[in-house]
N, C-alpha and C positions, 0 to 999 in steps of 0.2 A: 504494500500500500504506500503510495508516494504523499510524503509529506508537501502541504498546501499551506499556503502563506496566510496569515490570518483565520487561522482554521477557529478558533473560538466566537469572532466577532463572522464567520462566515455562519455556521452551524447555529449562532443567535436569530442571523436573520434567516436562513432558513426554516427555522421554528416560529417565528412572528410569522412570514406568509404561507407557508403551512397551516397552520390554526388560521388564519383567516378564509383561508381556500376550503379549510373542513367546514369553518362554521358561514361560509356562503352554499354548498355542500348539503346541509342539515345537519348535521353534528351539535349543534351546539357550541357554545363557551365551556371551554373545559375550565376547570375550577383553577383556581393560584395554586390550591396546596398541591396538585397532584407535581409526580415529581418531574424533572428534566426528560430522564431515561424514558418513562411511558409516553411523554410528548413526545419523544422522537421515534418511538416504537408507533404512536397513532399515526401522525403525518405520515413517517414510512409508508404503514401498513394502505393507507390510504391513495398515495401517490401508486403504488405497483397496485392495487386495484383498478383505477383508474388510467392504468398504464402510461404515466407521466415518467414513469422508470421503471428498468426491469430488477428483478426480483431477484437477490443474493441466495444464491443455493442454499435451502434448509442447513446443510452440516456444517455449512459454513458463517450461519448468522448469527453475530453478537452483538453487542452494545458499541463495539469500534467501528463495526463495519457499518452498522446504519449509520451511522454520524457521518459515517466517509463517505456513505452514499448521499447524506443527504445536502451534503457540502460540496461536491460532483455536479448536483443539482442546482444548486443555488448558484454556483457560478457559471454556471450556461446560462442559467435564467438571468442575471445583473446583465446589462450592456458592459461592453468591454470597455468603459471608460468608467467603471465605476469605482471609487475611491477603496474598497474593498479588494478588489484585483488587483491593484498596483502591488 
């Protein structure tokens, strides 16, 4: 897995438009308390439904690897001039 420049502040906003994509979606507002880890396991689980990404082989799926995927994600999605890609 190749290391990605601003992997933390990428992976934040990939979970802000995620949860907004869910709760345009129906989903709902997911609560504050719930934690990081299942926000990125919902939006995940969400996007490879919706086939906006494909889907990391069962044996192979953790908690590192959605993050990478969903950080993969968010930077195709930003324009390439976005402050974040630099």
């Amino acid at each position: 897995m190749k290391k990605v420049k601003n992997e933390a502040q990428l992976l934040k906003k990939a979970l802000e438009i995620g949860l907004k994509y869910a709760e345009q979606r129906g989903y709902g507002k997911l609560d504050s308390h719930i934690s990081q880890k299942d926000k990125v396991e919902v939006v995940y689980r969400l996007l490879v439904q919706d086939k906006q990404i494909t889907p990391i082989p069962a044996d192979k799926e953790d908690g590192q690897q959605l993050k990478h995927k969903l950080i993969i994600w968010i930077s195709r999605m930003l324009p390439a001039d976005h402050e974040l890609l630099k």
